[in-house]
MDAnalysis code that builds the backbone (N, CA, C; Angstrom):
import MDAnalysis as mda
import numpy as np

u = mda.Universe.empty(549, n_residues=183, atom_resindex=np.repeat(np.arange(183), 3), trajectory=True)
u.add_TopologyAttr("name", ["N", "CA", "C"] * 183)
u.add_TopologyAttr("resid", np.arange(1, 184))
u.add_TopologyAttr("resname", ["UNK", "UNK", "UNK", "UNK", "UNK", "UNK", "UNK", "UNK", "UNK", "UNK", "UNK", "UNK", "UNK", "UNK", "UNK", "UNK", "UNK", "UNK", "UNK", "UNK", "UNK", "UNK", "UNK", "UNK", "UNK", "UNK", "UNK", "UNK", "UNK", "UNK", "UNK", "UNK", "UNK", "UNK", "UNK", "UNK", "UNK", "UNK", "UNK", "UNK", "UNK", "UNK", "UNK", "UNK", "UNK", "UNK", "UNK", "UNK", "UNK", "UNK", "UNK", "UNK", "UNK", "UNK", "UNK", "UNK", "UNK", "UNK", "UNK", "UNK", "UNK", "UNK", "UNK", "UNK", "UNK", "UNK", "UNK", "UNK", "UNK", "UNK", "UNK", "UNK", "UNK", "UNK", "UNK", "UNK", "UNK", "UNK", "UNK", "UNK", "UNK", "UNK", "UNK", "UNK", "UNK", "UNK", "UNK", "UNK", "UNK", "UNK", "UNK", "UNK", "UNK", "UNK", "UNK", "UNK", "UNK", "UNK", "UNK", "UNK", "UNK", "UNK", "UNK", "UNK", "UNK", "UNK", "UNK", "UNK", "UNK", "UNK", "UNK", "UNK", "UNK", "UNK", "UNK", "UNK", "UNK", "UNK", "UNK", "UNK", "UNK", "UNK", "UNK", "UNK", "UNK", "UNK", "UNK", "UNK", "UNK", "UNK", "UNK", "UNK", "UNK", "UNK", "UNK", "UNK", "UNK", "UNK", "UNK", "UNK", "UNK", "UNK", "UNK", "UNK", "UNK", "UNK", "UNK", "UNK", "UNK", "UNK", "UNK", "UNK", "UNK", "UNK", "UNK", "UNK", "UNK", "UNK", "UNK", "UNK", "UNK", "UNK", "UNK", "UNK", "UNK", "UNK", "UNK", "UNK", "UNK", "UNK", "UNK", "UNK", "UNK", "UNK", "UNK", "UNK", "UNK", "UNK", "UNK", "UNK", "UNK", "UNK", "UNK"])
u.atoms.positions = np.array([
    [0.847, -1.182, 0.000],
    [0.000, 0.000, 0.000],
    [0.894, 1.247, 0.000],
    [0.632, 2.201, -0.929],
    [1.437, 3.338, -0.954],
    [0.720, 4.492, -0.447],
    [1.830, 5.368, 0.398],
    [0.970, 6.109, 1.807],
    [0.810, 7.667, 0.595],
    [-0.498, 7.733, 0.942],
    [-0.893, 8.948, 0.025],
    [-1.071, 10.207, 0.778],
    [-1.134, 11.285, 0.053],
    [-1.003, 12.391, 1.072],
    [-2.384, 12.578, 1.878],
    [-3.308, 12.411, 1.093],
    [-4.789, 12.439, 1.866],
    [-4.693, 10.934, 3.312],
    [-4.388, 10.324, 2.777],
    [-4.050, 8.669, 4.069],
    [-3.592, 9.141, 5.040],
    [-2.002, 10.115, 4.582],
    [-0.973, 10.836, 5.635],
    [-1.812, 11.687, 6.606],
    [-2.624, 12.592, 6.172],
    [-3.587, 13.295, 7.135],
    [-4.683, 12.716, 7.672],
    [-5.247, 11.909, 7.128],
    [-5.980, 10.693, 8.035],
    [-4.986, 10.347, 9.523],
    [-4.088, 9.843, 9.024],
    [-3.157, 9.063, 9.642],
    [-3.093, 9.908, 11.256],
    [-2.413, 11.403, 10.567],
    [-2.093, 12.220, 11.264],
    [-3.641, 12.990, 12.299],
    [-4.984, 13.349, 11.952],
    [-6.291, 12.773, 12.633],
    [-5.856, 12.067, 14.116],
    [-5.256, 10.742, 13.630],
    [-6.141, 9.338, 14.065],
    [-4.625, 10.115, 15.427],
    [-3.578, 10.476, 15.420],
    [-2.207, 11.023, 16.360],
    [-3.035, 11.314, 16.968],
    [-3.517, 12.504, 16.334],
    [-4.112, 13.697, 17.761],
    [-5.338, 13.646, 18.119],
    [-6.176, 12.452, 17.953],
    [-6.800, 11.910, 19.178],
    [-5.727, 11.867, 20.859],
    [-5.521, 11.499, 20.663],
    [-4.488, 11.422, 22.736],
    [-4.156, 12.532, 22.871],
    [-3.491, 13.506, 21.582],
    [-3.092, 14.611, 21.969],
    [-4.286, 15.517, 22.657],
    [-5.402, 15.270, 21.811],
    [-6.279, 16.086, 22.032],
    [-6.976, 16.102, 23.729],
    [-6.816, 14.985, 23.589],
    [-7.262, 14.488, 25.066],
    [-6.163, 14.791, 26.505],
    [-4.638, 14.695, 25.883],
    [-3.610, 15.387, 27.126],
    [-3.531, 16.541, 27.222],
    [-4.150, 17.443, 26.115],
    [-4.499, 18.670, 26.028],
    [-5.504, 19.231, 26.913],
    [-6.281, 18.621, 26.809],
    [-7.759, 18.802, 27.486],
    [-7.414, 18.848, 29.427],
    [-6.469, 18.030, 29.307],
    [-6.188, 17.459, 31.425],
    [-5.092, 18.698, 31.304],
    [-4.515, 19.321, 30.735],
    [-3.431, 20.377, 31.285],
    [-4.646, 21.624, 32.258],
    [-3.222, 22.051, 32.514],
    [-4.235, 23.053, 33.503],
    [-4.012, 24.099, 33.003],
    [-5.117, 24.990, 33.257],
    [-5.515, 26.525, 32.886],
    [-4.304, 27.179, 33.073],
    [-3.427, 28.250, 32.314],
    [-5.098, 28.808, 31.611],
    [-4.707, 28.396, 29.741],
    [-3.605, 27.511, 29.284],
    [-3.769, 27.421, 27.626],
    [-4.581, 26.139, 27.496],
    [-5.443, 25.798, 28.248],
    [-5.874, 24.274, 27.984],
    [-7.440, 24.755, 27.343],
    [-8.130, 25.722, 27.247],
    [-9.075, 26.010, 26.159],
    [-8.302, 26.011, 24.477],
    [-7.163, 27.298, 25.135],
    [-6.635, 27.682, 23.342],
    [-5.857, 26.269, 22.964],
    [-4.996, 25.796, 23.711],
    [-4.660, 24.113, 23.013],
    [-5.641, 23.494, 22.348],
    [-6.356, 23.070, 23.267],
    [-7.354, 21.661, 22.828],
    [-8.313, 22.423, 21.867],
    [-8.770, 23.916, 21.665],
    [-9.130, 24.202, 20.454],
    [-8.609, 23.849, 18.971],
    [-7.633, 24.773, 19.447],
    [-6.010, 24.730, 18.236],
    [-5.941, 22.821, 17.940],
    [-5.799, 22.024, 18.963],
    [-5.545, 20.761, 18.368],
    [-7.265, 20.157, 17.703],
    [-8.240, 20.774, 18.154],
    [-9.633, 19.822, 17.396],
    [-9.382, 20.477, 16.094],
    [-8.996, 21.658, 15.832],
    [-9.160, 22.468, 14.859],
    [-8.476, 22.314, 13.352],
    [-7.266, 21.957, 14.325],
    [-6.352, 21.010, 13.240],
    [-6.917, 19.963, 12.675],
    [-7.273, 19.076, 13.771],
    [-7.939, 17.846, 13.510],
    [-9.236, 18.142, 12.460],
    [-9.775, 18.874, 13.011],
    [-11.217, 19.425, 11.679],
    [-10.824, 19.589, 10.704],
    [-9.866, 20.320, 10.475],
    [-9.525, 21.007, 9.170],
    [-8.777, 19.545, 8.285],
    [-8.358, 18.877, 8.646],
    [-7.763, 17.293, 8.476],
    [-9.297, 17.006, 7.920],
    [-9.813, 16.453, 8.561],
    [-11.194, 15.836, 8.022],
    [-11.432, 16.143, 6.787],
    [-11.717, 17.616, 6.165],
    [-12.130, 18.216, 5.180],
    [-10.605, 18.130, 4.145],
    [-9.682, 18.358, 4.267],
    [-8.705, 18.460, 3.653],
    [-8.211, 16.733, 2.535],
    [-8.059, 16.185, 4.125],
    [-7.879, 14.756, 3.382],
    [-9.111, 14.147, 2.347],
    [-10.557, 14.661, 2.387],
    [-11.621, 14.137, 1.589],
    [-11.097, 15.088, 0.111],
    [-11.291, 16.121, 0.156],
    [-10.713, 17.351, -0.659],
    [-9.313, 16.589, -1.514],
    [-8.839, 16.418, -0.909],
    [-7.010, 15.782, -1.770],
    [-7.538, 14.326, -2.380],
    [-8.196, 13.821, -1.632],
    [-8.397, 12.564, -2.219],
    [-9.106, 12.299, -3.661],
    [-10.147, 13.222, -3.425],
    [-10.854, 13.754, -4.811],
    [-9.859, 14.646, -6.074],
    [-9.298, 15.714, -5.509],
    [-8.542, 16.418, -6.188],
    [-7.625, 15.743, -6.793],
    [-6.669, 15.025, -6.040],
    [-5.634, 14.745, -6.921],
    [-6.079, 13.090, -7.464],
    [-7.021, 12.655, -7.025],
    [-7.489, 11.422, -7.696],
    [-6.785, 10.308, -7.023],
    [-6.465, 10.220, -5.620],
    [-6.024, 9.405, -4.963],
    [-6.391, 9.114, -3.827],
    [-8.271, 8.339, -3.967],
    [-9.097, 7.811, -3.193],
    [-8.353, 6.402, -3.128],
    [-8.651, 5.901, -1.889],
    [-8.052, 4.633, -1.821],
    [-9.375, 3.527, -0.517],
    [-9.275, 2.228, -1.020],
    [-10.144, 1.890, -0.266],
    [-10.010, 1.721, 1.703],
    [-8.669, 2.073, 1.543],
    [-7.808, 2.131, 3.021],
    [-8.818, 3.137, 3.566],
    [-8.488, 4.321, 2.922],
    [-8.713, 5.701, 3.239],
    [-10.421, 5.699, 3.194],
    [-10.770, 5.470, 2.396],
    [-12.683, 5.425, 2.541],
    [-12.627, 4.530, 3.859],
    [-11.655, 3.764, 4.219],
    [-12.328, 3.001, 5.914],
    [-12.200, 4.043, 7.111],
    [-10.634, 4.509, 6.884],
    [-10.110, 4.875, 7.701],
    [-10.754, 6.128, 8.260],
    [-10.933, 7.178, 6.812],
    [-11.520, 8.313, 7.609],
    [-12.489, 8.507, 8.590],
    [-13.861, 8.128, 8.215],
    [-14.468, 7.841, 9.091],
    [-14.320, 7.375, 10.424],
    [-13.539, 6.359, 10.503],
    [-13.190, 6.067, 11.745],
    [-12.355, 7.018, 12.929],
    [-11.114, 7.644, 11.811],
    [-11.030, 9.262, 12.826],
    [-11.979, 9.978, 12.958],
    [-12.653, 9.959, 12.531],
    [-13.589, 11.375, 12.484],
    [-14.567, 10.999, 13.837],
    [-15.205, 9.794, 13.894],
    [-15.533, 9.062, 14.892],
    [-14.857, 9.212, 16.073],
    [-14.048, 8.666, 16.088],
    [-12.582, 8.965, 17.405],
    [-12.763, 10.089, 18.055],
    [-12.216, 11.048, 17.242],
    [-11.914, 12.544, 17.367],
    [-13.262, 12.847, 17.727],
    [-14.463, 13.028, 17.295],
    [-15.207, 13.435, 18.046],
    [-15.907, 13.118, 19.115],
    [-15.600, 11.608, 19.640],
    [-16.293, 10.910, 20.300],
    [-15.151, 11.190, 21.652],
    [-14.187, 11.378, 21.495],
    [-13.286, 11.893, 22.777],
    [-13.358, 13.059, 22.890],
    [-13.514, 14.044, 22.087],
    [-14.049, 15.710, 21.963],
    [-15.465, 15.644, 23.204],
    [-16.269, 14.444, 22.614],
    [-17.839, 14.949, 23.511],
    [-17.718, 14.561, 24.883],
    [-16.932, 13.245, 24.794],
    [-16.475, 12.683, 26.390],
    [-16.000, 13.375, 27.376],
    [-14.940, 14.491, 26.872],
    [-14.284, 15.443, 27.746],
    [-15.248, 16.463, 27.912],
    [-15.793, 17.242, 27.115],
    [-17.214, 17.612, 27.379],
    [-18.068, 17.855, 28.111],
    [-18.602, 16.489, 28.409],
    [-19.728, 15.936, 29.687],
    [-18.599, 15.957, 30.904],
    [-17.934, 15.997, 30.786],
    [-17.005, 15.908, 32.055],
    [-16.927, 17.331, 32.357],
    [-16.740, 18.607, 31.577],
    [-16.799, 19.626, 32.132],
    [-18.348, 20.384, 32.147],
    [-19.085, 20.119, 31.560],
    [-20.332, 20.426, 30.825],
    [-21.788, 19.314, 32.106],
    [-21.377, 18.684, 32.789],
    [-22.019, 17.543, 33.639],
    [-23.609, 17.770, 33.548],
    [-24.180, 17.052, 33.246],
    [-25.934, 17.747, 32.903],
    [-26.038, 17.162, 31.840],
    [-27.749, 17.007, 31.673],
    [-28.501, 16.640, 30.316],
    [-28.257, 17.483, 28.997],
    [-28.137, 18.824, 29.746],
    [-27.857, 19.799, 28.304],
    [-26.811, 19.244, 27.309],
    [-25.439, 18.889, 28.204],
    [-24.420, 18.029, 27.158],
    [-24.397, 16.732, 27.071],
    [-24.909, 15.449, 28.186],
    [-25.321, 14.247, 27.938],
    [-25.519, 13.627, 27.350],
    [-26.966, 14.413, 27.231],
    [-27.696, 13.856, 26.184],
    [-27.580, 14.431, 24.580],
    [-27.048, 15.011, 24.078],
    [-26.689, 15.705, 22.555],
    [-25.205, 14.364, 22.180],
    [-24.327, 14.671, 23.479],
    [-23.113, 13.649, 23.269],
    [-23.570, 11.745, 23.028],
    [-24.284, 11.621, 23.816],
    [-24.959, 10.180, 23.706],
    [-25.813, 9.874, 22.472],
    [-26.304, 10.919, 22.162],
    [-26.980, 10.538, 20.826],
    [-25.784, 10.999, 19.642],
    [-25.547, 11.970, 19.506],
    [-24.084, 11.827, 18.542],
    [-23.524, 10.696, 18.656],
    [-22.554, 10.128, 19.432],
    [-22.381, 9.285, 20.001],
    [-22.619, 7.849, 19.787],
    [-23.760, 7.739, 20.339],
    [-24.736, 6.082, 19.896],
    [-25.091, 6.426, 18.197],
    [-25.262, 7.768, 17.537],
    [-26.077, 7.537, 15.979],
    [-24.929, 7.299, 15.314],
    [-23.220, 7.535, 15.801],
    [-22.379, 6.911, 15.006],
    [-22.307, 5.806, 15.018],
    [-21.945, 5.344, 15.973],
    [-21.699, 3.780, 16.175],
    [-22.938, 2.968, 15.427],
    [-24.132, 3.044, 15.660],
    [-25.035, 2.708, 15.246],
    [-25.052, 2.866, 13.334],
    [-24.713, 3.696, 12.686],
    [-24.764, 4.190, 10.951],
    [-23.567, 3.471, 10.845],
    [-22.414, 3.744, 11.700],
    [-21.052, 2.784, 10.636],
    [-21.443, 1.019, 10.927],
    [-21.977, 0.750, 11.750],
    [-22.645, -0.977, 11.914],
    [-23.895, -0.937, 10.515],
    [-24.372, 0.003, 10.636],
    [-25.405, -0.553, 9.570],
    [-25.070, -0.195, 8.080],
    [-23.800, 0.907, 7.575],
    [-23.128, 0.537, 6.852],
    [-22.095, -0.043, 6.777],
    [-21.607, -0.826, 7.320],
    [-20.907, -1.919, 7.393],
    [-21.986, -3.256, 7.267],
    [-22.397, -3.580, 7.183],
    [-23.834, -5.145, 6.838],
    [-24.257, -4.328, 5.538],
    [-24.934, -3.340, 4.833],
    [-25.249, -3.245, 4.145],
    [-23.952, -3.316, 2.759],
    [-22.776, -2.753, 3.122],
    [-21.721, -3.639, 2.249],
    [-21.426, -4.719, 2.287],
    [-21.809, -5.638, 3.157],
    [-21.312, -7.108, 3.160],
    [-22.599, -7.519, 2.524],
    [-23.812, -6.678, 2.101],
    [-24.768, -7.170, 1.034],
    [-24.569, -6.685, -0.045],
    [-23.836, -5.910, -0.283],
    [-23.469, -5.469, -1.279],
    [-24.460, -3.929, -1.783],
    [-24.915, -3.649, -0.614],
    [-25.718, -2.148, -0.897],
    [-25.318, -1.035, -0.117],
    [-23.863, -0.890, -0.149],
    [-23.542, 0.158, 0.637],
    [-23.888, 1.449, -0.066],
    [-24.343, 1.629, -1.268],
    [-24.514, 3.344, -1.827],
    [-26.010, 3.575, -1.448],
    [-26.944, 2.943, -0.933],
    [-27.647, 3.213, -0.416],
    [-27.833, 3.568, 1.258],
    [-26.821, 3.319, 1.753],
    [-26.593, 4.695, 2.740],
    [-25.607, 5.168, 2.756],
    [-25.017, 6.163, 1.541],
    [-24.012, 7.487, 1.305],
    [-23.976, 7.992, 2.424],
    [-23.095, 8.595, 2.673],
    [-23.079, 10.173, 3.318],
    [-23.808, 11.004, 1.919],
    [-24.632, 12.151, 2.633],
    [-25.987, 12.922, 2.034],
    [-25.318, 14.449, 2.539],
    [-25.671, 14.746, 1.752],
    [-25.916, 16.706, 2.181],
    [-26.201, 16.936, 3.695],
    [-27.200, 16.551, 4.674],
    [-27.552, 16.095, 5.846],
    [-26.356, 16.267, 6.717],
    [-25.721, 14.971, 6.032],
    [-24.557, 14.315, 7.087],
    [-23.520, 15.357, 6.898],
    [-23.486, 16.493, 5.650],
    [-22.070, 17.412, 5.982],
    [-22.755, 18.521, 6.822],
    [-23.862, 18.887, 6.255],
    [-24.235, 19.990, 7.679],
    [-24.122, 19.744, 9.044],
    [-24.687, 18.793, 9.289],
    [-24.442, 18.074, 10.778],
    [-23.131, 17.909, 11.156],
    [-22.749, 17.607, 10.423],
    [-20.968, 17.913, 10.767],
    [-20.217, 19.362, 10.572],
    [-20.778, 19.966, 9.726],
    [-20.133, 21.163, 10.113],
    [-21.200, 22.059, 11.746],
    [-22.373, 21.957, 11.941],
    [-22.661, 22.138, 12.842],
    [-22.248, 21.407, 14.156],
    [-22.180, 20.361, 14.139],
    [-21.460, 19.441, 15.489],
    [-19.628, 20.075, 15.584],
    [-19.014, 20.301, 14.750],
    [-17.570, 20.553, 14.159],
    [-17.748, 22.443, 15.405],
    [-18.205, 23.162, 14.673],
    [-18.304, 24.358, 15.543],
    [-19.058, 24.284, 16.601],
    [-19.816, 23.419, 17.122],
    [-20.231, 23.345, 18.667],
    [-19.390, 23.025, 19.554],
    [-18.460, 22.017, 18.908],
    [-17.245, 21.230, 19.703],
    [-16.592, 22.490, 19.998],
    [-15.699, 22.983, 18.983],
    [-15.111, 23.947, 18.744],
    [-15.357, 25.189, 20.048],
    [-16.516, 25.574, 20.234],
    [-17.018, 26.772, 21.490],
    [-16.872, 26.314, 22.100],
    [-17.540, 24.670, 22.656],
    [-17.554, 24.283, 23.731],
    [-16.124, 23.980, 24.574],
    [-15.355, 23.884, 23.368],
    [-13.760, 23.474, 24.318],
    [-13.447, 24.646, 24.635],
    [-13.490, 25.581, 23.985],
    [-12.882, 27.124, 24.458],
    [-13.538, 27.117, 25.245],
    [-14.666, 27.052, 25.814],
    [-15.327, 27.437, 27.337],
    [-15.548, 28.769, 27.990],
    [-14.758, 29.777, 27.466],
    [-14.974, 31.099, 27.404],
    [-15.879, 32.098, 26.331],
    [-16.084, 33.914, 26.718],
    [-17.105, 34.256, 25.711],
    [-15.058, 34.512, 24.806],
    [-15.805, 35.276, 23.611],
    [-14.862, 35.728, 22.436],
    [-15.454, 36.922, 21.727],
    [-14.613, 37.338, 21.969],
    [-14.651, 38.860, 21.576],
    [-16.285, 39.466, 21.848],
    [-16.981, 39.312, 22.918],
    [-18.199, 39.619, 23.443],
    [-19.142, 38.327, 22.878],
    [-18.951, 37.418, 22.330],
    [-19.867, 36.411, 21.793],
    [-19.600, 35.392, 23.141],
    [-21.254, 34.848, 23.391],
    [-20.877, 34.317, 24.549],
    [-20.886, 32.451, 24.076],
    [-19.331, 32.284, 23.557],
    [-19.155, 30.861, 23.203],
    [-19.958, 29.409, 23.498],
    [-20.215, 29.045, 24.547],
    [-20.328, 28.273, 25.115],
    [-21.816, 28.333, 25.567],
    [-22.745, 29.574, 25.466],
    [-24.078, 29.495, 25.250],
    [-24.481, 29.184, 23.929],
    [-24.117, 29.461, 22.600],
    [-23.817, 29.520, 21.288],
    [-23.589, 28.011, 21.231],
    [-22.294, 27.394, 21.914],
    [-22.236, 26.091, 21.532],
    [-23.070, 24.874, 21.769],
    [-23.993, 25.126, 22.848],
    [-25.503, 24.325, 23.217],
    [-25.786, 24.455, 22.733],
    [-26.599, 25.598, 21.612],
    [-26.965, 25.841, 20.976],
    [-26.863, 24.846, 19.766],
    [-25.739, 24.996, 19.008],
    [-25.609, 24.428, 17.902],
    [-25.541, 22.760, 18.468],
    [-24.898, 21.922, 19.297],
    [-25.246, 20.552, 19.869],
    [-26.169, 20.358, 19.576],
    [-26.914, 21.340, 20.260],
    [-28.388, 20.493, 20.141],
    [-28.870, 20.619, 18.708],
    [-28.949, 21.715, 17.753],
    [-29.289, 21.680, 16.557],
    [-28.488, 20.214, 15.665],
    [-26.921, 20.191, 16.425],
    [-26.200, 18.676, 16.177],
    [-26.966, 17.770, 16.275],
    [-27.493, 17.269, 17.332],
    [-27.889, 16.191, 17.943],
    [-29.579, 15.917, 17.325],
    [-30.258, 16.965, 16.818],
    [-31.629, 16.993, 16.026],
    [-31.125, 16.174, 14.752],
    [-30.195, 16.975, 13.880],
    [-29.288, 17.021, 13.038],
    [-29.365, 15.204, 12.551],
    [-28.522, 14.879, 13.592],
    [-28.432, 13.501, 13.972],
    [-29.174, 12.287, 13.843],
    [-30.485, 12.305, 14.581],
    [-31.462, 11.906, 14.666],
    [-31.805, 11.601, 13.587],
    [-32.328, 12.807, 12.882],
    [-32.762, 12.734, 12.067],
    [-32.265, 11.837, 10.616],
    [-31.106, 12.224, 10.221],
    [-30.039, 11.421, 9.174],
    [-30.346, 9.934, 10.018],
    [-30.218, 9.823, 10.846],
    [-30.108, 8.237, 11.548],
    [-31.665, 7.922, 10.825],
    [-32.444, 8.685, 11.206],
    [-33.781, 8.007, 10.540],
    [-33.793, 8.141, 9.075],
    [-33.368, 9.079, 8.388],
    [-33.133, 8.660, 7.169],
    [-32.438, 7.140, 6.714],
    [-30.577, 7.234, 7.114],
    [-30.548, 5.995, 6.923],
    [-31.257, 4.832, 7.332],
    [-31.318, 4.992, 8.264],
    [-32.536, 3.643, 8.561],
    [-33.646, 3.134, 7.524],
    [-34.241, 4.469, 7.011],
    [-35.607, 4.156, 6.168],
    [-35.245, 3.784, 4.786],
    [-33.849, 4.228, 4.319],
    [-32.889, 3.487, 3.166],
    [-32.679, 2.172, 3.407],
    [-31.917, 1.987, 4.503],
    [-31.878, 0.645, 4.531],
    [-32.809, -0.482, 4.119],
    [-33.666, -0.171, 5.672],
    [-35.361, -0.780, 5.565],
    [-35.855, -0.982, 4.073],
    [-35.741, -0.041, 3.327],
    [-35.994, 0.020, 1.807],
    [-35.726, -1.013, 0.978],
    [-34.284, -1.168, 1.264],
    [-33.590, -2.192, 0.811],
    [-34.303, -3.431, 0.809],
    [-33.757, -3.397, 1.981],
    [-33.761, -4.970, 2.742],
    [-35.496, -5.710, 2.109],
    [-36.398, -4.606, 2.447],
    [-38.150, -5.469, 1.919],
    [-38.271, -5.904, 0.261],
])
């Protein structure tokens, strides 16, 4: 397998998971601007490596596994640290359903390729809004402070929860694709 530059930033993703997370346990006061600066990187990775892969025409079937699975990671240790500072239903429950609707869509596309109908649950238009909305909720919520008079972290409930609707919803879409299928 030859390591491609879009793979390389996957790759590099899948690093700063731990980082992101030893970032997060430092103590005040750069442990907002770190663990921003490192999801941010990490975000901008997400979009970049899909972007190169297309662009320069060096999709690979590694890389269609792999990404996803950082992207998963990375945000699923993003929401964990989260609820730990965030303690309450307000972040709980948005993180648990993010959360459970991943795990839950990569299992049910994963069986629907071992039937051989994985383009019937794509990633959709849906699934990039929801990610760019879940992507900037994370984003406020780790800074934890307001910015430049914007009060971050009221803003970032905000968008969670529009995440976590977001969510739901695509989950019931794929589902009703599937279901489709399968009868």
């Amino acid at each position: 397998m030859q390591l491609t530059l879009p793979t390389a930033l996957t790759l590099l993703r899948i690093v700063l998971i731990p980082v992101l997370g030893l970032c997060f346990l430092l103590p005040p006061p750069w442990t907002n601007i770190l663990t921003v600066a490192v999801f941010a990187a990490a975000a901008i990775t997400d979009w970049l490596d899909g972007y190169l892969a297309r662009r320069l025409g060096q999709s690979s079937d590694f890389g269609a596994f792999l990404d996803p699975v950082a992207d998963k990671l990375m945000v699923a240790v993003a929401l964990v640290a989260l609820v730990a500072v965030y303690p309450g239903l307000w972040m709980a429950v948005p993180a648990a359903v993010i959360i459970g609707r991943e795990i839950a869509v990569s299992a049910l596309r994963e069986w629907m390729a071992e039937i051989g109908k994985r383009a019937s649950v794509a990633v959709n238009q849906l699934g990039k809004v929801k990610t760019v909305a879940q992507m900037a909720a994370i984003l406020m919520l780790l800074y934890r402070e307001p910015l430049l008079g914007l009060p971050l972290p009221q803003i970032g409930f905000a968008l969670i929860a529009v995440a976590a609707l977001l969510t739901l919803y695509s989950a019931y879409i794929y589902l009703r694709a599937a279901l489709q299928v399968l009868e």
